[in-house]
C-alpha positions in Angstrom: 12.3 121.5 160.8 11.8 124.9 159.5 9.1 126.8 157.6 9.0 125.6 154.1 8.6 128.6 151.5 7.8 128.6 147.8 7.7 131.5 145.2 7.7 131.7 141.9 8.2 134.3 139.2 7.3 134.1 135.3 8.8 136.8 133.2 8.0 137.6 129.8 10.7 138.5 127.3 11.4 139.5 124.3 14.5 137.7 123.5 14.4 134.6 122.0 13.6 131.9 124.9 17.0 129.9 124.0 19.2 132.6 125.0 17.5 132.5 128.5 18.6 129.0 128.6 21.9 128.5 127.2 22.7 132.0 129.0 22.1 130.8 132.4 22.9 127.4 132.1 25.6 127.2 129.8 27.4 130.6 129.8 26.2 132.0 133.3 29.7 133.7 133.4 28.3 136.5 130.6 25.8 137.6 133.2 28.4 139.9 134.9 29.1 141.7 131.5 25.6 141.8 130.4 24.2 143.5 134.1 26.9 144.5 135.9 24.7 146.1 138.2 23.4 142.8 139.1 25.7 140.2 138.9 29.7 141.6 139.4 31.3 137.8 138.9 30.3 134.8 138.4 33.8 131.6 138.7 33.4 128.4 137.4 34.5 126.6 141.0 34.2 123.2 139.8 32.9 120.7 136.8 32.0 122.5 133.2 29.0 125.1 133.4 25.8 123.0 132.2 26.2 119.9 133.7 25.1 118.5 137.0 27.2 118.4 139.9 29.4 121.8 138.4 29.8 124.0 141.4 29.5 128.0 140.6 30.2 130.2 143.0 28.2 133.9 141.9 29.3 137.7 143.7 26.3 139.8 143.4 25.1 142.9 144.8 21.3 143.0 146.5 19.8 145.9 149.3 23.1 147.3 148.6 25.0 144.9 150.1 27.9 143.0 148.5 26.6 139.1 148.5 28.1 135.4 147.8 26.4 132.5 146.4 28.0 129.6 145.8 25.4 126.8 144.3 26.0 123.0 142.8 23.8 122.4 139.6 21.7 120.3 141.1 19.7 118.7 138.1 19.1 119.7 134.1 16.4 118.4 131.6 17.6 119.7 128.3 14.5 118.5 126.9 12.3 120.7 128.9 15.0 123.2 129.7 14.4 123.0 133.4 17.6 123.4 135.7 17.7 123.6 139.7 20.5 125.0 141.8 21.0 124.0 145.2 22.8 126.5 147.4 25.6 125.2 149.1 27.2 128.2 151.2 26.7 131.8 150.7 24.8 134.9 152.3 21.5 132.9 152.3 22.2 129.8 153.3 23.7 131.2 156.7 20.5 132.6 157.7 17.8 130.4 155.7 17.8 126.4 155.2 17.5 124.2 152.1 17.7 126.7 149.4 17.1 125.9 145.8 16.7 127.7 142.9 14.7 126.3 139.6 15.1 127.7 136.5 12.9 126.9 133.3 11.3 128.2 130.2 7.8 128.3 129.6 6.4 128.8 125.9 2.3 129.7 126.2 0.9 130.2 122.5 3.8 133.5 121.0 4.5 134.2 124.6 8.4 132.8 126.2 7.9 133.4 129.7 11.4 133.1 131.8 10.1 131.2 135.0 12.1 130.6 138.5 11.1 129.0 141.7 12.7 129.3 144.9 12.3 126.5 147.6 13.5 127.5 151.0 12.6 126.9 154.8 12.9 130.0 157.5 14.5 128.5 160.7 11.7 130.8 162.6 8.9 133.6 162.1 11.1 136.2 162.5 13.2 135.9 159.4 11.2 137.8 156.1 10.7 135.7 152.8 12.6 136.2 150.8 10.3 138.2 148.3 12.8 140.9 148.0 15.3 138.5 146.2 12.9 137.1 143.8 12.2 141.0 143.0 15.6 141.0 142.4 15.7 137.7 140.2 12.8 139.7 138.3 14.7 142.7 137.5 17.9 140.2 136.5 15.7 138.7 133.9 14.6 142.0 132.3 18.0 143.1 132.2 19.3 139.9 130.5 16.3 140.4 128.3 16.8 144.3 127.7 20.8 143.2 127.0 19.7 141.1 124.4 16.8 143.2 122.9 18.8 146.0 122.5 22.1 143.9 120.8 19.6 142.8 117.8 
């Protein structure tokens, strides 16, 4: 059993809070055109984007270093426009156990905050948290959020 890790990130944006959602749930594939700096692909590897048990496989670039994530939609509430990933194979997964990442939208009074949660577990002490990729998932957000400010 290894050490069990949660962190969260809540982003505000600008954008309208639906675009966060139907962006990265339904049209995650626009996320290499809107940040390429980010995100350089993003294949459809099985199912129909949005719906559980679709398998995505994203190409990304983070510390520099060409990664792979390849993640099955694990569960979506529409409703409360809350969707979690679960990592199936990819950089992370080959060095860190039971990765998930949940995605939601969080409205507080005129504020739309963007919020993600990552669940993971560290085989030992010696491997970092993973702070440095929820940065990442941080500056993603803004980007998406900057793409969309700056369109309108």
């Amino acid at each position: 059993m290894g050490l069990k890790s949660v962190l969260t990130a809540k982003i505000e944006v600008k954008a309208n809070k639906d675009v966060f959602h139907d962006v990265f749930i339904h049209k995650p594939h626009h996320v290499s055109t809107m940040c390429p700096m980010h995100i350089q692909d993003c294949e459809l590897l099985e199912g129909v984007f949005g719906t559980v048990g679709s398998k995505i496989s994203w190409t990304y670039k983070h510390e520099g270093k060409k990664m792979i994530s390849k993640q099955i939609i694990e569960a979506i509430d529409e409703e409360k426009q809350i969707t979690t990933f679960k990592e199936f194979e990819g950089d992370i997964v080959n060095k860190y156990e039971n990765f998930k990442a949940t995605f939601h939208i969080d409205a507080k009074d005129d504020t739309d905050l963007v919020c993600w949660t990552i669940e993971y577990e560290r085989p030992n002490e010696d491997l970092p948290e993973l702070i440095s990729l929820m940065e990442y998932i941080v500056s993603l957000v803004k980007a998406v959020d900057d793409h969309h400010v700056n369109m309108n």
